[in-house]
MARVEX-449042 format. One line per 4 residues: their letters; for each residue x, y, z of C-alpha. Coordinates in steps of 0.05 Angstrom, whole numbers, m for minus. Layout:
% residues N
A	X/Y/Z | ...;
This chain:
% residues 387
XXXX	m1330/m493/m1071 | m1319/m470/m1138 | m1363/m485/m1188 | m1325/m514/m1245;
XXXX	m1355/m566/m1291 | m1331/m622/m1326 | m1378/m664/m1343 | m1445/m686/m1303;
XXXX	m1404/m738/m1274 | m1341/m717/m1256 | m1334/m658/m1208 | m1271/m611/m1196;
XXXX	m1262/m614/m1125 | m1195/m578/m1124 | m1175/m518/m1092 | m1134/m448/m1101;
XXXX	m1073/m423/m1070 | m1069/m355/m1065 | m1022/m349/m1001 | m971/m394/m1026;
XXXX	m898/m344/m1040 | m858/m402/m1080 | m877/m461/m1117 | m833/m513/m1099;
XXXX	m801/m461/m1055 | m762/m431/m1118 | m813/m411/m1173 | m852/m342/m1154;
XXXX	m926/m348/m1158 | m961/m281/m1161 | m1019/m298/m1167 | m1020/m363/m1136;
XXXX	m1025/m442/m1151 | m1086/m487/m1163 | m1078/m563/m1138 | m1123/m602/m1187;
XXXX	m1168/m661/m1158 | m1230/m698/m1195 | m1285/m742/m1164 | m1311/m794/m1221;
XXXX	m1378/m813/m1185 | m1406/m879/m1214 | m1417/m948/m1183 | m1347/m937/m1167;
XXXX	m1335/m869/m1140 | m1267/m844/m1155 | m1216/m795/m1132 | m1168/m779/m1176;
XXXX	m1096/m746/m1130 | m1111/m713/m1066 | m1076/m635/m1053 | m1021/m606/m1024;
XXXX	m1020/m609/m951 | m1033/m534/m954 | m1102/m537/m973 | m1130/m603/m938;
XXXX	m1191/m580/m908 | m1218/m538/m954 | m1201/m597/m1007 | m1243/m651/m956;
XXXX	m1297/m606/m948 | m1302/m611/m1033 | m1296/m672/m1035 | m1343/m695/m988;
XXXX	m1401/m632/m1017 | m1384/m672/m1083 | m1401/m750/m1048 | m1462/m728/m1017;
XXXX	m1464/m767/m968 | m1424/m832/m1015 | m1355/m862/m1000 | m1302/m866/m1045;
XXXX	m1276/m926/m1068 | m1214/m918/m1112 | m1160/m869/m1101 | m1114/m855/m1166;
XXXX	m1046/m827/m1155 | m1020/m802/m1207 | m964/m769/m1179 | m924/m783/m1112;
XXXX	m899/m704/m1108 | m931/m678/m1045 | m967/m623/m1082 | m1010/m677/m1099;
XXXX	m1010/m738/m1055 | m1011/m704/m984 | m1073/m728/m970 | m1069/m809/m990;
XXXX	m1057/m834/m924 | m1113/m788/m887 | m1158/m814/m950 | m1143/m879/m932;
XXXX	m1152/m870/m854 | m1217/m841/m870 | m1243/m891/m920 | m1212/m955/m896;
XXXX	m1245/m996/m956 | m1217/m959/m1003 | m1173/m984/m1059 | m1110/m944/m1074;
XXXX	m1087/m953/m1151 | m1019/m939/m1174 | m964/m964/m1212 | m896/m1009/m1175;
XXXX	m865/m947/m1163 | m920/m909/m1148 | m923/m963/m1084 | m848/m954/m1070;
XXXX	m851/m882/m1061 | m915/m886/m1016 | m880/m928/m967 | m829/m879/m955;
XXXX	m883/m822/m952 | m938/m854/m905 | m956/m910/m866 | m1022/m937/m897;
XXXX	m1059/m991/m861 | m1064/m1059/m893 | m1033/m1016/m951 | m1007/m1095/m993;
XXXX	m1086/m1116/m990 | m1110/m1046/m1015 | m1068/m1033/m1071 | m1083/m1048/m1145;
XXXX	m1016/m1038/m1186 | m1029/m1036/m1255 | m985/m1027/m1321 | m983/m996/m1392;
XXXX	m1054/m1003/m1415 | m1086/m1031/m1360 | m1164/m1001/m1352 | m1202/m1006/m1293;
XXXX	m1284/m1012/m1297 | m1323/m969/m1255 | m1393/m973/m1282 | m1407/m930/m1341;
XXXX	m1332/m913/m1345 | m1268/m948/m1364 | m1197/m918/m1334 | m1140/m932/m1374;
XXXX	m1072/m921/m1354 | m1012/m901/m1392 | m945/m897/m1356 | m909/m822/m1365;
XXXX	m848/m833/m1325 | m801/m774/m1316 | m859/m724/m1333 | m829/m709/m1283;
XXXX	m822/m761/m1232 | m804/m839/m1245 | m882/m862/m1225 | m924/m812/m1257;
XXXX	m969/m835/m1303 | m1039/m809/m1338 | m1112/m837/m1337 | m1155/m838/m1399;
XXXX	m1228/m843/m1395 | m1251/m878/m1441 | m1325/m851/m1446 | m1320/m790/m1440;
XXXX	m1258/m789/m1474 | m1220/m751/m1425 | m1145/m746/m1404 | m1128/m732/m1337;
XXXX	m1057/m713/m1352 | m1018/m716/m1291 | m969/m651/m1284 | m968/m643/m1361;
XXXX	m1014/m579/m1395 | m1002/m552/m1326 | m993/m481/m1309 | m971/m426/m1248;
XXXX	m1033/m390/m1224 | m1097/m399/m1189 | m1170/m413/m1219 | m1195/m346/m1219;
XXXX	m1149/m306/m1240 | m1163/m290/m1317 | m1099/m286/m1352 | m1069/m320/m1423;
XXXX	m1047/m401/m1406 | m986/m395/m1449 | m939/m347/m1412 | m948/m387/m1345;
XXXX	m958/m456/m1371 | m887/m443/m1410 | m858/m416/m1347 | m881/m485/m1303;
XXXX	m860/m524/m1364 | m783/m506/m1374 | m779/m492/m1301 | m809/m561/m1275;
XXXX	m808/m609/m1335 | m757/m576/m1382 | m702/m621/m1376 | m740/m689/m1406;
XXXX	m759/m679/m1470 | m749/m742/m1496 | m805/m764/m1441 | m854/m713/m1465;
XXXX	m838/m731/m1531 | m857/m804/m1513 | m929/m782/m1474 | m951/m749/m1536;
XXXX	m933/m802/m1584 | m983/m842/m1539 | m1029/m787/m1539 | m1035/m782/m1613;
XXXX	m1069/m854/m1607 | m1126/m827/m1569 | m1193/m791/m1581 | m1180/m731/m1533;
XXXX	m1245/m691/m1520 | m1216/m656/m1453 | m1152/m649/m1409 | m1152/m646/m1334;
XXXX	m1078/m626/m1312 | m1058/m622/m1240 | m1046/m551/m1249 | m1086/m503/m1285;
XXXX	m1151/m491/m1318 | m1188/m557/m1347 | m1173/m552/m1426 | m1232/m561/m1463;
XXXX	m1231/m526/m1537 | m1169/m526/m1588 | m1131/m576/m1556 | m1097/m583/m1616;
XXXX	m1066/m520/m1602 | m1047/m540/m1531 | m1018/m611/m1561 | m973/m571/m1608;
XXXX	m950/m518/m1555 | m922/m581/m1518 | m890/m615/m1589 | m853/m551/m1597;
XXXX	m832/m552/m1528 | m812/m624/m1514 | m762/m622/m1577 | m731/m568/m1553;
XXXX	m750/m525/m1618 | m752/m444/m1617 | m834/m428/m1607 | m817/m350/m1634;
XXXX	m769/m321/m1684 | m727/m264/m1639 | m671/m249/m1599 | m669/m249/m1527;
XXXX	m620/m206/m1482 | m593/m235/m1413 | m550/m200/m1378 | m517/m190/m1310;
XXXX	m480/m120/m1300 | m446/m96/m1231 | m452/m23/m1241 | m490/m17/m1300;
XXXX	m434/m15/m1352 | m456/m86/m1380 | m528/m67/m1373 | m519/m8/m1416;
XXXX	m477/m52/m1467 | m538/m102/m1468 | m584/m44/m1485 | m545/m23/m1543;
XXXX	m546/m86/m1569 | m623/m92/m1569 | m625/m23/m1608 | m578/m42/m1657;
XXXX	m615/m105/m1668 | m680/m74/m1673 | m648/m23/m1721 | m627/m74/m1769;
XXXX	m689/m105/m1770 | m705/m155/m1716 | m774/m142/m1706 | m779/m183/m1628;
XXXX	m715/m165/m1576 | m730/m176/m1508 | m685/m154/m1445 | m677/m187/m1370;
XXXX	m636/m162/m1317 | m609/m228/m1289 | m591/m192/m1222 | m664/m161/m1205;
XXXX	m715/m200/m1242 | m746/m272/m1239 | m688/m331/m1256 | m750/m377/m1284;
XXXX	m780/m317/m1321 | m710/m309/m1358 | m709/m390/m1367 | m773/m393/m1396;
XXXX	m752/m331/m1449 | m682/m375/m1462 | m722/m433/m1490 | m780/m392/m1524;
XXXX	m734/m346/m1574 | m690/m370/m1629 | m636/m330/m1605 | m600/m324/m1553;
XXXX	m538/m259/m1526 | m514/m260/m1462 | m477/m204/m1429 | m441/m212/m1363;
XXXX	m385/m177/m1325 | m317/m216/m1304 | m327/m228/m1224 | m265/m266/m1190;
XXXX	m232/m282/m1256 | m299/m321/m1271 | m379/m293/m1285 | m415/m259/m1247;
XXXX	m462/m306/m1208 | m527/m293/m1224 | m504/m303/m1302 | m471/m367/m1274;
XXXX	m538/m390/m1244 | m571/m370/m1304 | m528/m416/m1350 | m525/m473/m1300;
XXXX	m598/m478/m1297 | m609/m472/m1375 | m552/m533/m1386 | m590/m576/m1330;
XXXX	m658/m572/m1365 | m626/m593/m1426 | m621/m520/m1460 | m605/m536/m1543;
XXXX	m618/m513/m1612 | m601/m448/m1610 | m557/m385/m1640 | m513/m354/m1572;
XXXX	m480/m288/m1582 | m430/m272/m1529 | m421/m206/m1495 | m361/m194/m1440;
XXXX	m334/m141/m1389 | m277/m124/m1343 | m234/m72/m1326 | m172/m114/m1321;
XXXX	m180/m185/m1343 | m245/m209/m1377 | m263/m273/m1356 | m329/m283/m1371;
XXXX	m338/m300/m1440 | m285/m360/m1443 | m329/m380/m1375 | m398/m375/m1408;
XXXX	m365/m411/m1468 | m347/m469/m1425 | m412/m483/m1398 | m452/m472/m1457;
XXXX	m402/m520/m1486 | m443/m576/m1450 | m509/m556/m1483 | m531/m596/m1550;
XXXX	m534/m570/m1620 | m513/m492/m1596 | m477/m450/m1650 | m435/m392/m1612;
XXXX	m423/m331/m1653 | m353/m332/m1675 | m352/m249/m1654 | m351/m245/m1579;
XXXX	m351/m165/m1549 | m297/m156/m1499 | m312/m90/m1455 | m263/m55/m1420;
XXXX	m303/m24/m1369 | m338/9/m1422 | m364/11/m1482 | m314/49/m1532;
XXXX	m309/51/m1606 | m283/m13/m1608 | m325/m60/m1570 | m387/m24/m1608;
XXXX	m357/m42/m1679 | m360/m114/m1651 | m423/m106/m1633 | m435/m85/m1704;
XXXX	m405/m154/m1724 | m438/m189/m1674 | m510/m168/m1699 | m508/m199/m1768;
XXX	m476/m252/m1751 | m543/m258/m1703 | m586/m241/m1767;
């Protein structure tokens, strides 16, 4: 088991994926998933989520090194996605005492996951604000709904001053790899919770009225120091607000003509003085990367070539994904190609005409094929109206 600490009474018992290929069987992991569980041993011992089906016996075998030799007696779910609550009704087999608390809907969806024993005597549904006594610690329960599913909601412990967060503060990657939380915790974020906002927004407001000593997220490393800095991360990216000045490049090119154009534009911008300009081939590398870079930059070009007198798809994808999760707030320049009749700015412009608060560069570059003196003199255009 690894050895991580929380506090002397409350013990990790979660476990690593390293074998897992997609999250959610979409979102590359390289180096892997955790699936966060806590034991609260008191006079109460508590579990707080199970894991993903995955991982069940090396989770048990935790669980039960963590008991020594004690039963549990409360089960919190905080979240019904199976990542998470895999496990409840092979908890519940296995500790047939054992309360199960959760909110109304928290109950709904485990009907239509499991079949729980004498599940209407075992539950305890609680509300907004509700706390539960254990001994020496109080749960309190705040509901977080649509962060990211209608039930979730987050436990505070009230002692130790503790918020077990649900899937918010989460990140991609396993325990023990060392690498920086805010490229892969931005990455989950946009990809996973992106699209509500508003409901982040909401958790944080409630969050402000508590004394927060630690976070335990279902994903990722337990935050213990500068939470502050983790609290504002999430601010800036539940309003939707740009976390860094800069410019980034998207683009999706057949046979390179477009990826050459998108190139030029990041050495002209960089030339006139835009100090961060970042490049993704749509086509070859990773759609959520490219999401996460959308919603982290101020600014925002996309260049795409014309396919069947619309974009070409992985451009579409792009854009369909960043107006689902709510994409807004930013400066768009526009970039187009095709050898005999563009199509894909007036496309792009169409979609990102869904999207909130966007101001499109009134210079669009129209390519012929190639690049020629004219389309670069737009380009010219195109960069200070960017800057």
């Amino acid at each position: 088991m690894k050895n991580i600490e929380v506090t002397n009474l409350i013990k990790y018992i979660g476990v690593d994926d390293k074998t897992i290929d997609l999250f959610e069987s979409q979102y590359k992991v390289p180096n892997g998933i955790s699936y966060n569980s806590y034991l609260i041993k008191d006079e109460k011992n508590v579990v707080m989520d199970t894991v993903d089906s995955r991982k069940t016996e090396d989770w048990l075998k935790n669980l039960e090194e963590a008991l020594e030799g004690e039963k549990v007696d409360y089960l919190v779910v905080s979240h019904m996605e199976p990542d998470h609550a895999s496990n409840i009704e092979l908890l519940s087999n296995k500790y047939p005492e054992m309360k199960i608390v959760g909110n109304n809907k928290t109950f709904m969806y485990i009907k239509q996951f499991f079949n729980i024993n004498n599940l209407e005597e075992r539950q305890v549904v609680v509300k907004e604000g509700d706390t539960l006594n254990i001994g020496k610690h109080t749960l309190q329960f705040f509901m977080a709904p649509m962060v990211h599913w209608p039930e979730v909601m987050v436990t505070y412990e009230q002692s130790e001053k503790i918020l077990f967060s649900a899937d918010a503060f989460g990140k991609f990657g396993a325990l023990d790899v060392e690498e920086k939380w805010d490229n892969e915790a931005r990455r989950y974020y946009f990809n996973i919770v992106g699209k509500y906002g508003v409901q982040v927004q909401d958790l944080l407001k409630k969050a402000s009225n508590l004394e927060i000593k630690m976070i335990c997220p279902l994903h990722g490393p337990i935050l213990k120091k500068n939470l502050e800095y983790y609290l504002n991360k999430y601010n800036t990216w539940g309003s939707y607000q740009p976390e860094n000045e800069g410019v980034f490049i998207a683009y999706a090119s057949i046979y390179g003509n477009t990826s050459e154009a998108a190139k030029q534009m990041a050495k002209l911008l960089e030339e006139k003085g835009e100090k961060k300009v970042v490049l993704m081939d749509l086509a070859r590398e990773d759609m959520s990367l490219a999401i996460s870079n959308a919603f982290r930059f101020s600014k925002l070009v996309l260049a795409s070539s014309s396919y069947n007198m619309g974009i070409f798809p992985p451009m579409e994808q792009f854009l369909h994904h960043l107006e689902g999760k709510n994409y807004q707030n930013r400066k768009i320049g526009i970039i187009e190609n095709g050898t005999w009749a563009p199509s894909a700015g007036r496309c792009m412009k169409n979609i990102i005409g869904n999207m909130k608060n966007i101001t499109v560069c009134e210079t669009m570059v129209t390519i012929m094929s190639r690049m020629n003196e004219k389309s670069k003199l737009q380009m010219e255009e195109l960069v200070k109206e960017l800057l």
